[in-house]
C-alpha positions as a Markdown table, in Angstrom:
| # | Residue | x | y | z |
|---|---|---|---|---|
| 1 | Unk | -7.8 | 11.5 | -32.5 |
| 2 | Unk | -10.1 | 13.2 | -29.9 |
| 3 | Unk | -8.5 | 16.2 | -27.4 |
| 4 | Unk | -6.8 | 15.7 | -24.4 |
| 5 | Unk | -8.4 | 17.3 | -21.5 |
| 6 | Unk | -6.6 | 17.7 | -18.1 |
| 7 | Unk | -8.3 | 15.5 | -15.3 |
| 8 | Unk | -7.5 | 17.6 | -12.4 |
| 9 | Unk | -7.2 | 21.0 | -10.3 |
| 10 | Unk | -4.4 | 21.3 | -7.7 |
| 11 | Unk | -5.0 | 21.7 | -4.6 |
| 12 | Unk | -2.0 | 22.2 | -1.6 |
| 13 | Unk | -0.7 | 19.6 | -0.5 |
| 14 | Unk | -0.9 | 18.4 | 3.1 |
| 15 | Unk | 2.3 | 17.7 | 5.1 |
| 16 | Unk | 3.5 | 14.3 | 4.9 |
| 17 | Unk | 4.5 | 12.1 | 7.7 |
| 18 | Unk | 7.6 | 10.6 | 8.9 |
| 19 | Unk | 8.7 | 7.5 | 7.5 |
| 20 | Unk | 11.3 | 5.0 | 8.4 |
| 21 | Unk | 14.2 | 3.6 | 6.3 |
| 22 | Unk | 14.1 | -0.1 | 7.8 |
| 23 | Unk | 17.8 | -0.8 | 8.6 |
| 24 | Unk | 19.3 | 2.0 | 8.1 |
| 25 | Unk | 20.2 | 4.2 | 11.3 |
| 26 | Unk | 20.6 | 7.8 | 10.9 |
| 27 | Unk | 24.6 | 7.9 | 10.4 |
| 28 | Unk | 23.8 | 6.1 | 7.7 |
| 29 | Unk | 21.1 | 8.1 | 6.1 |
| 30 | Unk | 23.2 | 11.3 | 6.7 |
| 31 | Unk | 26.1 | 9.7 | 5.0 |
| 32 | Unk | 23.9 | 8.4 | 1.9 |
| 33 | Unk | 21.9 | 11.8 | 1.4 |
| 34 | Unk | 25.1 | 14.1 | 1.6 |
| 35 | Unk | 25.2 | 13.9 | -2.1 |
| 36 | Unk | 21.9 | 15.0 | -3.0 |
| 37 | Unk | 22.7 | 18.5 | -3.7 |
| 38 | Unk | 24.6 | 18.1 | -7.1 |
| 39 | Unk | 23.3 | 19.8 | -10.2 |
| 40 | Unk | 21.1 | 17.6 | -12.5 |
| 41 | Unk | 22.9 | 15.1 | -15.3 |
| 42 | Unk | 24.0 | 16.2 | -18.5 |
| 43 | Unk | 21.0 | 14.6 | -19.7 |
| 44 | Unk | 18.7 | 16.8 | -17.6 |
| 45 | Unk | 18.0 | 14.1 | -15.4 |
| 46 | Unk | 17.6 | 14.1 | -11.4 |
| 47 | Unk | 20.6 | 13.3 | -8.6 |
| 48 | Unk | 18.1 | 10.7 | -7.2 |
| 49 | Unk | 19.8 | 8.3 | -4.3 |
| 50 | Unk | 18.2 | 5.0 | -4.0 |
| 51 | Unk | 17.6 | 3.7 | -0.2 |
| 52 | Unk | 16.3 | 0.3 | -1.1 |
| 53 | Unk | 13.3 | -1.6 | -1.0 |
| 54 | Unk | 10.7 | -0.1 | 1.3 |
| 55 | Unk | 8.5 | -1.5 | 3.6 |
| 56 | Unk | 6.4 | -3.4 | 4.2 |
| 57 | Unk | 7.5 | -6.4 | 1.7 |
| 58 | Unk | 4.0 | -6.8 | 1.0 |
| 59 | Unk | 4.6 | -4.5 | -1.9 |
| 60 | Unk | 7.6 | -3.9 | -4.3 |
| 61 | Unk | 7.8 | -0.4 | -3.0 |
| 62 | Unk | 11.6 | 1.3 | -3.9 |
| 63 | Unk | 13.0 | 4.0 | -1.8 |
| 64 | Unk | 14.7 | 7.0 | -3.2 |
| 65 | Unk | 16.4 | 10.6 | -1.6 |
| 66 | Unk | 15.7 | 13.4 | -4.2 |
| 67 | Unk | 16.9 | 17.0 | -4.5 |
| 68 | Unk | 14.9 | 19.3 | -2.5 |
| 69 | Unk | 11.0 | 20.3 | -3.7 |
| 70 | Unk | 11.5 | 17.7 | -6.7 |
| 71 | Unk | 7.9 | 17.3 | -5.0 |
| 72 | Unk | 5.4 | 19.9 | -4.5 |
| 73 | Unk | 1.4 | 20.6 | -4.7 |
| 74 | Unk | -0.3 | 17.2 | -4.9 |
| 75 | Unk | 1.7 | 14.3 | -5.3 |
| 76 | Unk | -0.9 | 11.4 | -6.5 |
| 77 | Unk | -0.6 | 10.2 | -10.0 |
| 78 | Unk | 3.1 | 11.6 | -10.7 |
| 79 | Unk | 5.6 | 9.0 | -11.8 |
| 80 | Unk | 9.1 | 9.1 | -12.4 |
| 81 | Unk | 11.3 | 7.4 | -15.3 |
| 82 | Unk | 14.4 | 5.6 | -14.2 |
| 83 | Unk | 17.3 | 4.6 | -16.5 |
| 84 | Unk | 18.3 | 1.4 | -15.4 |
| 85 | Unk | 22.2 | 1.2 | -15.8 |
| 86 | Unk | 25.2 | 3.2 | -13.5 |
| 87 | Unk | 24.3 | 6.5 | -13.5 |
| 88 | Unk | 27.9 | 7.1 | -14.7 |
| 89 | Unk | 28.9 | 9.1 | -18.2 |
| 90 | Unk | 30.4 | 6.0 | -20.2 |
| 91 | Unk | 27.0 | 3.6 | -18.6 |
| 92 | Unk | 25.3 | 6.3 | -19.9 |
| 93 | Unk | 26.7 | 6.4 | -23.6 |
| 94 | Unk | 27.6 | 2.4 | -23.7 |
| 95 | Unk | 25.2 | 0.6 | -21.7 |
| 96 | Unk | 21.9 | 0.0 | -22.9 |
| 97 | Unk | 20.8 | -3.3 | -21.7 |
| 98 | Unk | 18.0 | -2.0 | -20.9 |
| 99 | Unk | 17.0 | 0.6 | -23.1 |
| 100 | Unk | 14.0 | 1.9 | -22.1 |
| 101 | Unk | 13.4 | 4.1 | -19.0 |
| 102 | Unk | 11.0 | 1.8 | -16.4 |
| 103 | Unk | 8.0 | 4.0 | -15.1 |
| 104 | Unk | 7.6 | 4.6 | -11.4 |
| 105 | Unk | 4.9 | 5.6 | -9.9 |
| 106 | Unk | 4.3 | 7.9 | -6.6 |
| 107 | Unk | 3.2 | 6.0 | -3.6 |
| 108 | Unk | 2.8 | 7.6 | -0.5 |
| 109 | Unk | 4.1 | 11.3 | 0.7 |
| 110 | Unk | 7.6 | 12.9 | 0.1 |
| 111 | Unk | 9.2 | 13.5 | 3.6 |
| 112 | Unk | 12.0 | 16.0 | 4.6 |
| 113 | Unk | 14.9 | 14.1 | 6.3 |
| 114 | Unk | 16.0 | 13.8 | 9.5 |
| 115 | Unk | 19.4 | 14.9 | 8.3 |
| 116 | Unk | 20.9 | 16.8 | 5.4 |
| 117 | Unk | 18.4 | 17.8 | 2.6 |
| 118 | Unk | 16.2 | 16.3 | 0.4 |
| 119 | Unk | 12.8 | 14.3 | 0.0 |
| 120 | Unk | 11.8 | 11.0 | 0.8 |
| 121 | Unk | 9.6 | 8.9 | -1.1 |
| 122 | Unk | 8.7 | 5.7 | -2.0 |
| 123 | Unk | 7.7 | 4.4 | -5.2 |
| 124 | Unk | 5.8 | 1.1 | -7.2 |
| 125 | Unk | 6.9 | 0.4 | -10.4 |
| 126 | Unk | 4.0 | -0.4 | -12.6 |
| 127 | Unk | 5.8 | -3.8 | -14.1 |
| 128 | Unk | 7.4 | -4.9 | -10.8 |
| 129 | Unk | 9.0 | -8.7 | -12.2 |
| 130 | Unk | 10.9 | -6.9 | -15.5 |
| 131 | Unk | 14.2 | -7.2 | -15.9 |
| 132 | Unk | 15.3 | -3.9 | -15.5 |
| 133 | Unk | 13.6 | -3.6 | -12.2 |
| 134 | Unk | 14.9 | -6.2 | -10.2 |
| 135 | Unk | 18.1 | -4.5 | -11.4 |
| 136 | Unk | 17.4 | -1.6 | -10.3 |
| 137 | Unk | 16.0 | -2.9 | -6.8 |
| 138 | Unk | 19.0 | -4.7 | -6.5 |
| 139 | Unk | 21.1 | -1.6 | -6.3 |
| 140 | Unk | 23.8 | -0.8 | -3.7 |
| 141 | Unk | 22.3 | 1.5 | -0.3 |
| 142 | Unk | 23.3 | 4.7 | -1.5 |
| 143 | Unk | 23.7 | 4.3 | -5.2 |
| 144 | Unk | 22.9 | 7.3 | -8.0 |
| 145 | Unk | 19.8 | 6.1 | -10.1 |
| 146 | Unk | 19.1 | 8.3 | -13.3 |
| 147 | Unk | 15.6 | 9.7 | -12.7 |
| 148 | Unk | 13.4 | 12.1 | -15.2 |
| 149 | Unk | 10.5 | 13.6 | -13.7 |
| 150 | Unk | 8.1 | 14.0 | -12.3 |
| 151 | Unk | 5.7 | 13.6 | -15.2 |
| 152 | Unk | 1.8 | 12.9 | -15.1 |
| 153 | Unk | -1.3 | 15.3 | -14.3 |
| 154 | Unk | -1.6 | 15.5 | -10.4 |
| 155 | Unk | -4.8 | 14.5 | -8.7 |
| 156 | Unk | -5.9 | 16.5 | -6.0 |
| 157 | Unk | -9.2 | 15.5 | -4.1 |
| 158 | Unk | -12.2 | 18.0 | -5.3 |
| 159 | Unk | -13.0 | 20.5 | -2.5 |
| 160 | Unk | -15.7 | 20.0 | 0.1 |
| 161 | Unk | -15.2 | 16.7 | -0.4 |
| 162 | Unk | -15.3 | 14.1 | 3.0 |
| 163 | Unk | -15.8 | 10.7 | 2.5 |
| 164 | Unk | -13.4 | 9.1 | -0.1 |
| 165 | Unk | -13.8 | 5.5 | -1.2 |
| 166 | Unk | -10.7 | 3.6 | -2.5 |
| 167 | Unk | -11.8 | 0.4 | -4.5 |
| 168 | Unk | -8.3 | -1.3 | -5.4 |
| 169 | Unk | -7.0 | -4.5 | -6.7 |
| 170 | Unk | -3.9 | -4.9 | -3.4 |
| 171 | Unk | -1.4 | -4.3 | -5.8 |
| 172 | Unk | -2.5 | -0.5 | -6.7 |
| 173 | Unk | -2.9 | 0.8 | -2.8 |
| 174 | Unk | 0.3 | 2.4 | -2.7 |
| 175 | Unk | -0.8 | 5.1 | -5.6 |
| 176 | Unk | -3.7 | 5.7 | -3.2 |
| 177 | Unk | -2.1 | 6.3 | -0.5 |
| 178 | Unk | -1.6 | 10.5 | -1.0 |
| 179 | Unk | -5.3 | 10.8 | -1.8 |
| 180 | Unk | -6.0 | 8.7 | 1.5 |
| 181 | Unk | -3.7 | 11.1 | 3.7 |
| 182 | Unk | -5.3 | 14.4 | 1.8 |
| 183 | Unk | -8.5 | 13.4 | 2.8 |
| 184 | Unk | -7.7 | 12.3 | 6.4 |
| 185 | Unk | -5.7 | 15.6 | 7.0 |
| 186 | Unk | -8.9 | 17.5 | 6.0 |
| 187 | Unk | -11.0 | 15.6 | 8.8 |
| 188 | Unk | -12.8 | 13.8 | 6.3 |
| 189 | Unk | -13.5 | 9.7 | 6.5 |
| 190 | Unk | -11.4 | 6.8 | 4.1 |
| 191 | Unk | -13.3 | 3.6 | 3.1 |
| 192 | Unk | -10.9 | 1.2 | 1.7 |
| 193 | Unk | -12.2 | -1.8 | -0.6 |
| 194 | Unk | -9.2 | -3.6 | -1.7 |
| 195 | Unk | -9.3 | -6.8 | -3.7 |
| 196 | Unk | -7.1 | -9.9 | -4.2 |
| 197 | Unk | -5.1 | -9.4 | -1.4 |
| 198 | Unk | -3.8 | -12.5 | 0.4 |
| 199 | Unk | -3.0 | -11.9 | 3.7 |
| 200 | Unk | -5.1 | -7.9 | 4.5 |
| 201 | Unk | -2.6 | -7.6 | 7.8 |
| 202 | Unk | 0.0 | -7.2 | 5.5 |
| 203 | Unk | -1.3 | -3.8 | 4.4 |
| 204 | Unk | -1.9 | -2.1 | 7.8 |
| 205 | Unk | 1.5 | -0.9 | 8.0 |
| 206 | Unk | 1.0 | 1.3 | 5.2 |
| 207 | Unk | -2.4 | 2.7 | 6.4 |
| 208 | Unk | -3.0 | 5.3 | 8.9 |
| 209 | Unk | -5.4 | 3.8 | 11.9 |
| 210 | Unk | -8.6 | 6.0 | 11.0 |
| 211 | Unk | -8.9 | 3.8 | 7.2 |
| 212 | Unk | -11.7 | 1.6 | 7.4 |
| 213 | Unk | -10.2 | -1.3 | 5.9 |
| 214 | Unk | -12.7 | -3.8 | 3.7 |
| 215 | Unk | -10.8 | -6.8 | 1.7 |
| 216 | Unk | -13.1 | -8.8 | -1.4 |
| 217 | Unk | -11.6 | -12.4 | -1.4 |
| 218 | Unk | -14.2 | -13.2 | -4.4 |
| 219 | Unk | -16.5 | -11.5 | -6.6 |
| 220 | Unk | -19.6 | -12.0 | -4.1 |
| 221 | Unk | -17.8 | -10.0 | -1.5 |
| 222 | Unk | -16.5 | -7.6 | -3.4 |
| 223 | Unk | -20.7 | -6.5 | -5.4 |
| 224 | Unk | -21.4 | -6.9 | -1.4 |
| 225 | Unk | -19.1 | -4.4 | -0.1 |
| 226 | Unk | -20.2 | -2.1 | -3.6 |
| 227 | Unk | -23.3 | -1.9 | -2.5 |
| 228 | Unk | -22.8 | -0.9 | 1.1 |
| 229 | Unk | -20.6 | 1.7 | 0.9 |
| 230 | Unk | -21.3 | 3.8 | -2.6 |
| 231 | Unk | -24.3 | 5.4 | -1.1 |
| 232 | Unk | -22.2 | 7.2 | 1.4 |
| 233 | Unk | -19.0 | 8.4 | -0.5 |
| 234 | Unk | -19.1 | 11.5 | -2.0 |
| 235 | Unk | -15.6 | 11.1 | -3.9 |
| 236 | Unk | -14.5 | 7.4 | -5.2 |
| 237 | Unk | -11.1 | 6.6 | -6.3 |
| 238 | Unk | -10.4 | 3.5 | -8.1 |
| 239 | Unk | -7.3 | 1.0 | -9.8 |
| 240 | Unk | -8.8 | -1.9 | -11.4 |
| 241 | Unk | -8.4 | -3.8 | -15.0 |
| 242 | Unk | -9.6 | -1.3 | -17.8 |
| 243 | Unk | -12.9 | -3.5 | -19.3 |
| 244 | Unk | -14.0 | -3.3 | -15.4 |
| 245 | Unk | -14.4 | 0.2 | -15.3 |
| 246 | Unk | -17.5 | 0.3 | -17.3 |
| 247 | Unk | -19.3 | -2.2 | -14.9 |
| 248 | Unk | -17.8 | -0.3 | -12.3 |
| 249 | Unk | -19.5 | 3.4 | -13.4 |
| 250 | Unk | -22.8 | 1.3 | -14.2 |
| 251 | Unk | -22.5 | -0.1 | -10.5 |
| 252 | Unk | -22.5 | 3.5 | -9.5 |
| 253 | Unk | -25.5 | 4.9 | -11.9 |
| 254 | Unk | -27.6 | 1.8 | -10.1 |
| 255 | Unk | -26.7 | 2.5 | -6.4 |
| 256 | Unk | -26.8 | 6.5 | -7.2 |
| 257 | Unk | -28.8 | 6.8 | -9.8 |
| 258 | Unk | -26.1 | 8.7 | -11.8 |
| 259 | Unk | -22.3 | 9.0 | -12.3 |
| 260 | Unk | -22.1 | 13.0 | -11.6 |
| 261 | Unk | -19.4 | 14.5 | -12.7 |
| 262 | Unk | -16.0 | 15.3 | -10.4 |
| 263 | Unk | -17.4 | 12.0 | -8.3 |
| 264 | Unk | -15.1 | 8.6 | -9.6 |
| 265 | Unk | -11.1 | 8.9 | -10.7 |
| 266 | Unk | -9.6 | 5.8 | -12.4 |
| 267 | Unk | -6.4 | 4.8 | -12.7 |
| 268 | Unk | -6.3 | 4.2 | -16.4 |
| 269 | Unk | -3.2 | 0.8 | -17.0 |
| 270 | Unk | -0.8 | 2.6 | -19.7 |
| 271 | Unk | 2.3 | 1.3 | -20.9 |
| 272 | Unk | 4.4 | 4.6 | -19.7 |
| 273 | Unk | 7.4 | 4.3 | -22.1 |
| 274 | Unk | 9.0 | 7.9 | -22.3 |
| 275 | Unk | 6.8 | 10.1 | -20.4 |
| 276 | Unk | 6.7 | 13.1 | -22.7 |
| 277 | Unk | 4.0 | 11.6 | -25.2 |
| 278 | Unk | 6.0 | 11.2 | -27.8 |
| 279 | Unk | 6.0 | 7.7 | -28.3 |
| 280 | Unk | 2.1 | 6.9 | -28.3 |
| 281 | Unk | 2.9 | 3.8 | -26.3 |
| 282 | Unk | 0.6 | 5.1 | -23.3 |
| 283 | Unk | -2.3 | 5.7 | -25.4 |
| 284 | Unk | -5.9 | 5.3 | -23.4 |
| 285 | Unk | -8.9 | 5.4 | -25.9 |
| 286 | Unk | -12.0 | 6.7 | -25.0 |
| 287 | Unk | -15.3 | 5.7 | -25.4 |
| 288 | Unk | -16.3 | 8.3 | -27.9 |
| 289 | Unk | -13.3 | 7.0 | -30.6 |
| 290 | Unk | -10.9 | 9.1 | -29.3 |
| 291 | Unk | -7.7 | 8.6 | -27.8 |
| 292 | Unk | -5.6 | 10.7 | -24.8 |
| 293 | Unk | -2.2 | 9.8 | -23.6 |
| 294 | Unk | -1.9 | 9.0 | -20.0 |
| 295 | Unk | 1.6 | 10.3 | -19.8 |
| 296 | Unk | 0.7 | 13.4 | -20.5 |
| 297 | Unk | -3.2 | 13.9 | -19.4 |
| 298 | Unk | -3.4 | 11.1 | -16.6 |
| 299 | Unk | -2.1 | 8.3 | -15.5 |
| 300 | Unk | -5.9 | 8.9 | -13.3 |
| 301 | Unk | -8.6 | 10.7 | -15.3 |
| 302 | Unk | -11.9 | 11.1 | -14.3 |
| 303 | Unk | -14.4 | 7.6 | -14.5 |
| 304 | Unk | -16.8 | 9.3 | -16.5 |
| 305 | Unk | -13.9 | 10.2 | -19.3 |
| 306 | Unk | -12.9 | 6.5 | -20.2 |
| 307 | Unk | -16.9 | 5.0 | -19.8 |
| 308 | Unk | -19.9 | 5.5 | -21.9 |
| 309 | Unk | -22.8 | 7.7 | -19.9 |
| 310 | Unk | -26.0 | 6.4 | -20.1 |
């Protein structure tokens, strides 16, 4: 087995914007975030308060309160591991319908509250139609969800960097979303090339106005938009089916004439099953017979890591 490498530096993190909990009026909110100030579970895991599904609808997005500065630095590419049963001491030693821990992922900026303490935040679960999620989405406003986190290498734009380019099957834009506001914050310019999305006004609530938004409704549109805007980025960010990626870094050697290092991330798909690396489950190998565990050194390494170099 080869050696894991971290894929990132931290950078700060910029300061999120406000977000709104649709339906929920601030009496409410106060009244369901009270409780997060509790000390952790027995089992070391977080007070997390779930707020419901999050809009827009467009994605399966879940909405959670968490203690205080559970979120710092860079945010993109952390995930969280929820137990999916009553966050109560007998659920926890009887109940294991479903045993494992579902993985969610961080999509979009933690936000202070309004009222009372705590973050904000929204997260995508990576397998949004299993059983244990649509229990856990089905939850009570308000209820305690078992959360242990936040695990994964944080990416953090590289510096001097001002023109990002997100290429995205739809249904990975929200883990884009803190890179997209990072780069924004720092006056630079966000190209979005998002695939297989069925109805692109959908999205625009979840992007800020200054993303120029590109949407590949077949493989013809989506070389076409490749080739007009790879020339220009200088920092690419991508989510797409793993045998694409190597296509994908070969489309950049031919319209740049090379993949330099520090210029493409991928999201590399990983079954995230415990989060500590323990379980080899989220194994990613590499293209020099090697393997690294996205749990531990990803889920988004750099392009160049998980493709051959010509």
């Amino acid at each position: 087995m080869g050696s894991d490498l971290p894929s990132t530096t931290e950078h700060p993190a910029p300061e999120p914007r406000s977000a709104h909990i649709k339906g929920q009026d601030p009496a409410s909110l106060a009244e369901a975030t009270g409780a997060v100030s509790p000390p952790v579970s027995e089992d070391g895991a977080l007070p997390a308060l779930f707020q419901g599904p999050s809009s827009p609808s467009a994605f399966p997005l879940l909405r959670f309160v968490l203690p205080p500065k559970t979120l710092h630095g860079p945010v993109c590419g952390r995930f969280f591991m929820a137990r999916c049963t009553d966050d109560s001491p007998d659920a926890r030693r009887t109940d294991w319908t479903y045993y494992l821990r579902r993985p969610l992922l961080v999509a979009g900026l933690p936000s202070a509250l309004p009222t009372g303490p705590g973050q904000r935040i929204d997260l995508l679960p990576i397998f949004p139609d299993d059983p244990g999620v649509r229990w856990l989405a089905a939850r009570p406003f308000g209820s305690r969800v078992n959360l242990l986190g936040p695990f994964g290498q944080p990416f953090a734009l590289p510096a001097h960097r001002r023109a990002l380019l997100v290429l995205t099957d739809a249904a990975w834009l929200p883990v884009w979303l803190p890179a997209i506001h990072a780069m924004l914050d720092q006056g630079g310019r966000v190209t979005l090339v998002l695939r297989g999305v069925a109805e692109p006004d959908a999205v625009l609530p979840l992007l800020p106005l200054a993303v120029e938004l590109r949407t590949a409704a077949d493989e013809d549109e989506w070389a076409r938009h490749l080739g007009e805007t790879i020339r220009w980025a200088d920092v690419a960010v991508c989510a797409l089916p793993a045998p694409e990626y190597q296509a994908l870094a070969d489309r950049f050697r031919l319209g740049r004439f090379r993949l330099e290092r520090g210029f493409a991330y991928a999201l590399a798909p990983a079954d995230l099953a415990c989060g500590f690396g323990a379980c080899l489950a989220c194994v990613v190998p590499l293209p020099d017979g090697g393997m690294t565990r996205a749990c531990l050194h990803g889920p988004i390494f750099p392009l160049e890591r998980l493709t051959t170099i010509a």
